[in-house]
N, C-alpha and C positions, 0 to 999 in steps of 0.2 A: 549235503553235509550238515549235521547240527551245529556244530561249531565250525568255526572259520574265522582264521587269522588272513588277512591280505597287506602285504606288502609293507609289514609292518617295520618302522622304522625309529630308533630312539637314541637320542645324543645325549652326551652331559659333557657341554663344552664344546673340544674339540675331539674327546672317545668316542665312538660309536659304539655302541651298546648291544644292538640290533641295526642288522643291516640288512631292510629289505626283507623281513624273514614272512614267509607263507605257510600254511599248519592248517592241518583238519582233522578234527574228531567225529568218529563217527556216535550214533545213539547206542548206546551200552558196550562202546569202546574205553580198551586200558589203553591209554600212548602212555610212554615214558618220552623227557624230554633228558635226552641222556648227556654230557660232555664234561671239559676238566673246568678246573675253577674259573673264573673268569670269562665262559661262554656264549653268556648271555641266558642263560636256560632261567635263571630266575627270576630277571627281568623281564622275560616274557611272560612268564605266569604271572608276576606282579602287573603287567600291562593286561593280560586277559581279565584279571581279580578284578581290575579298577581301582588297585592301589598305585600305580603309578600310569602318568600321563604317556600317551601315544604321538609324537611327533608327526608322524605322515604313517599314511595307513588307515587299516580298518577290522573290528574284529565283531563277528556276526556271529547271532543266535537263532536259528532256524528262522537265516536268512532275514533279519531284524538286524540294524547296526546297533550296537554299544557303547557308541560314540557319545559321551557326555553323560554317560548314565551313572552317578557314585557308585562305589564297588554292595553298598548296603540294598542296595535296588538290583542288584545283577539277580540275588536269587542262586546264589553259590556257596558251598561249603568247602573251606578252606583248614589246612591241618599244617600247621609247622612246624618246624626243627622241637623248637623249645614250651609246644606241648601249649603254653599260653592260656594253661586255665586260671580262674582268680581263686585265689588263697584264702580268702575269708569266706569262700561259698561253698557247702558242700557237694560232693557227686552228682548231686539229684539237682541242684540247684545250678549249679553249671552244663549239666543236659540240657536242663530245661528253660535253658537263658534264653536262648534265641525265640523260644517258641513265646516266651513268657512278653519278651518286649514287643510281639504281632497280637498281644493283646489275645493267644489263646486262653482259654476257660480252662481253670488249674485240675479239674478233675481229667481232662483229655491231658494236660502235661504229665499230670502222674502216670495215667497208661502208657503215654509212648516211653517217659523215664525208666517207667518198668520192661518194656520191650525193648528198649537197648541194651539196658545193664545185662537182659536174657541173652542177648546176641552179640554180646561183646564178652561172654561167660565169666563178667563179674558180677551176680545177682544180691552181693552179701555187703556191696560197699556203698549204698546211697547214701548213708548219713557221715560217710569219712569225708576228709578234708584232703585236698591235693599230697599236702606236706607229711600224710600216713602212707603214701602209695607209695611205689616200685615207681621207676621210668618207664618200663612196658606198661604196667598200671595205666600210668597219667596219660600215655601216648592212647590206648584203649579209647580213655574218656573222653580227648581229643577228637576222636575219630569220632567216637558216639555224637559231641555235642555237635560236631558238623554235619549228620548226614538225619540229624533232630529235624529239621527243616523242611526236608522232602528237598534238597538243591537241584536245582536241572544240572548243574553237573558239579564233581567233588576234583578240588584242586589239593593235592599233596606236594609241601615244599621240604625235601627230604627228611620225611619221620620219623626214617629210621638211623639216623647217623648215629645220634647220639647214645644208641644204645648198645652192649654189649653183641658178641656175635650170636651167641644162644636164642636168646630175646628175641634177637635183630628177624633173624630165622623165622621163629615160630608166628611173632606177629606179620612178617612180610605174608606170609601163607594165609595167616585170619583176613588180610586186607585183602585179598585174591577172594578168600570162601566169600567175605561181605559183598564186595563188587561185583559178583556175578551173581550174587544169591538178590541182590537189590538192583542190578540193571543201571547205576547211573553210570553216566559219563564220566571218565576218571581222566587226569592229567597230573603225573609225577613226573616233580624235578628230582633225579640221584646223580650222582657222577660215578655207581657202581654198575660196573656192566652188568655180574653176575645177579644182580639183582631186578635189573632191567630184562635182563634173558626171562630170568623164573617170573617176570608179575605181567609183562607188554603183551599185547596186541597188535603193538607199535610201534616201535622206537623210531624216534629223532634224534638223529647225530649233531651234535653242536658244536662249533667251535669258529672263535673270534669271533661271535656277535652273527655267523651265518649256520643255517642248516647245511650242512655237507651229505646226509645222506638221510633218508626214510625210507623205512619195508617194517615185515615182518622181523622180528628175532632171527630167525633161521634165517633168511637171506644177509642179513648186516653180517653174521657170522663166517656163511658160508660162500658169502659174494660180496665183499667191501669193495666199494667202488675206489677207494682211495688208499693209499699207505696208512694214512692217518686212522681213517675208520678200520682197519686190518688190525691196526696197532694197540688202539682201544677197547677195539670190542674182545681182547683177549691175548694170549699168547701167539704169538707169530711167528714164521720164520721170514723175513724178505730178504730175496734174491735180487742183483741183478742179471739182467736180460743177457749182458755179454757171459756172467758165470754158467748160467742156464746153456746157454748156446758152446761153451767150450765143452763143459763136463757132464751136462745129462738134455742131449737136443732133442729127446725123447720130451719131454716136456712143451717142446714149444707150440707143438697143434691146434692149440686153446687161444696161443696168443693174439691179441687184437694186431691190426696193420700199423705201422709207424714206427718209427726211431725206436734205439734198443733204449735209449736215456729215458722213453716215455713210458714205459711201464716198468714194474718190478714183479716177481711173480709170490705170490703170498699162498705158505702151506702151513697150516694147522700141522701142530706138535706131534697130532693123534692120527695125522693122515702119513707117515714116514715110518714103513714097516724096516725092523731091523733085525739082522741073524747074525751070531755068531761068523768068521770066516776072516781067519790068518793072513789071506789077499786082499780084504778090506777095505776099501779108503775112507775109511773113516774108524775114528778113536775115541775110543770111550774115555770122557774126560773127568766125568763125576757120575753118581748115580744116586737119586734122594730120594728116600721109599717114604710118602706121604699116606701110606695106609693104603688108602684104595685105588691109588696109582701109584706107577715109579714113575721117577722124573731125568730122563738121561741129557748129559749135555755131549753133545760131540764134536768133535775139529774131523773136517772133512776139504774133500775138494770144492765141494760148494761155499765152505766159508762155516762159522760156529752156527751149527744148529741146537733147538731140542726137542726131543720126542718126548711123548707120553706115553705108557703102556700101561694096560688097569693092571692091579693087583702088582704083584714082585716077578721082578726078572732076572734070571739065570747067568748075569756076564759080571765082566768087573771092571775095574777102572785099567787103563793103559789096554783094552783088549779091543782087537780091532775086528770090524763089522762091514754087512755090507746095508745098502742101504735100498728100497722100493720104496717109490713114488707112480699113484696111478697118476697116467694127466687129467682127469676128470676132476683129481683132488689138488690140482693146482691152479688157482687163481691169479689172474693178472691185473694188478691194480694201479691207478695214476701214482707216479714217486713224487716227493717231495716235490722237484722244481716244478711239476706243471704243476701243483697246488698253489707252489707261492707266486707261481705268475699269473695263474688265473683269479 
C-alpha cells in the first residue's frame, strides 16, 4: 500500500472523532472519503495532512511512519473548500509560491507557472489577482498551486461545495482528466455521493467517527452492506424481511441466514419494472418527469416505494400497476438495530 492509515484514533474531550479508523491508498488511486456531517471524514484528512495531532495510531508512506513529521515536510498538496489563495499575489505568484519558498530558481517557476495555467485551460490569467476571478476560476488555481510541487499524493477537502451546480460539474470532470492525466495519489473528502460515484476509485463510507463500508463505486451501490450505506449512497427502497416474506417470497433466495429483524432488503428505484394493469397492487401516487427520467412514487403491498424509469412514462396518478422485481436486484442489508448495537 502507499498510503496507510492504521488504527487511527482521535478525541476532543470526551467526542470521538475517529474511532479506530484503517484506510489505504493505493499509487495513482482516487479514494473518496464519503459521509454526512459530522463523520469524521475531515479529520481524517486533516490527521493524514499533518494539520491535526493523531492520538493512537499510525499513518504510513510507503511504509515510512508520519508520526511527528509537520504537515510542511509530508510533501502533500492540499486544496480546500475556500480556495485559500493570498489576495495581494497574483495567479503566477500564487502557483508559484510553494515552489518559490524550496528556493527553486525563478526561470523553472516560470515554466511550470506556464504549464499549469496550460493544463488548467486558464493561459490568459497569470498577471490577475484572486479578487478578478470566478469561484471555478480560483478553485482551478487552487488546484494548480497544489499539485506545483510534484506532492506524493493530493489531498482535496470538498472543493467543490462551494460552487454552483454547472461549475460544480465541469471542474469535478477537469479534476478526474488532471488526476489520471498526472498519476498522483488523490484523497477527497465530499458528503456528495453523486460525486463520489463520477470521481472514486474508492469510496469510504463514513459515519460517527468509523468507516462502515469500503469497495469500489459500483459495489457500495449495488451491494451496501448496511441500511445506512444503502441509504446514502442514493435512493433506496428498504424493506422489511417479514413484508418481503408475506407479499413477494420470491425474493427471499439471496437472503443471508438469521432473524427476519436482521436484515432488511434494499432495491434500487431503477431495478422495480412496472406495467400498467387494473388488478395491480400497487398505486401510482405521483409521477415527476425530471427530463431524462420519470420519477414514480407508489403505495403498494410492500409499503411506499419509488421507481425510476429513463425518459416519460405512459400512466397516471391513482392508476394501478403491477410490479417485477428480479431477486438478483435485491440486496439484503444489516437494519438499523444491528448497526446501533454493533
Amino acid at each position: 500500500m502507499y498510503l496507510t492509515v492504521r488504527n487511527a484514533t482521535k478525541l476532543y474531550g470526551s467526542f470521538t472523532a475517529l474511532d479506530d479508523v484503517s484506510i489505504s491508498i493505493e499509487q495513482g488511486e482516487f479514494v473518496c472519503l464519503l459521509g454526512p456531517s459530522g463523520c469524521g471524514k475531515t479529520t481524517l484528512l486533516r490527521l493524514i495532512a499533518g494539520l491535526t495531532d493523531i492520538d493512537s495510531g499510525e499513518v504510513t508512506l510507503e511504509g515510512e511512519s508520519l508520526s511527528g513529521l509537520p504537515a510542511r515536510k509530508r510533501g502533500f498538496g492540499i486544496v480546500f473548500q475556500s480556495y485559500s489563495l493570498f489576495p495581494n499575489m497574483t495567479i503566477a505568484e500564487n502557483i508559484g509560491y510553494g515552489l518559490k519558498i524550496r528556493d527553486t530558481p525563478v526561470n523553472q517557476i516560470n515554466t511550470r507557472v506556464t504549464e499549469l495555467l496550460d493544463l488548467i485551460k486558464l493561459p490568459q490569467i497569470a498577471d490577475k489577482f484572486p479578487g478578478q476571478l470566478s469561484g471555478g476560476q480560483q478553485q482551478r488555481v487552487a488546484l494548480a498551486r497544489a499539485i506545483a510541487v510534484d506532492p506524493r499524493v493530493l489531498l482535496l477537502d470538498e472543493p467543490l461545495s462551494a460552487l454552483d451546480a454547472k461549475v460544480r460539474g465541469d471542474l469535478r470532470d477537469e479534476i478526474l482528466q488532471l488526476q489520471r492525466a498526472l498519476g498522483i495519489p488523490t484523497l477527497m473528502v465530499t458528503h456528495d455521493q453523486e460525486e463520489a460515484l463520477a470521481l472514486a476509485d474508492k469510496i469510504i463510507c463514513m459515519n460517527q467517527g468509523a468507516v462502515v463500508q469500503a469497495g469500489t463505486p459500483k459495489e457500495l451501490y449495488q451491494k451496501p452492506a448496511t441500511r445506512f450505506v444503502a441509504d446514502f449512497m442514493g435512493t433506496s427502497n428498504l424493506i422489511k424481511t417479514e413484508v418481503i416474506r408475506s407479499f413477494m417470497p420470491e425474493l427471499l433466495g439471496m437472503r443471508p441466514e438469521g432473524d427476519d429483524e436482521l436484515y432488511d432488503a434494499c432495491i434500487r428505484p431503477e431495478a422495480i419494472k412496472i406495467e400498467p394493469n387494473v388488478n395491480g397492487d400497487a398505486l401510482v401516487k405521483s409521477i415527476g418527469f425530471l427530463g431524462n427520467l420519470s420519477k414514480i412514487k407508489l403505495e403498494s403491498t410492500l409499503g411506499d416505494l419509488i421507481v425510476e424509469v429513463h425518459g416519460a412514462i405512459d400512466l397516471e396518478e391513482n392508476q394501478n400497476v403491477s410490479l417485477q422485481i428480479n431477486p438478483a436486484d435485491c440486496n439484503w442489508v444489516l437494519n438499523d438495530a444491528v448497526e446501533t448495537a454493533s
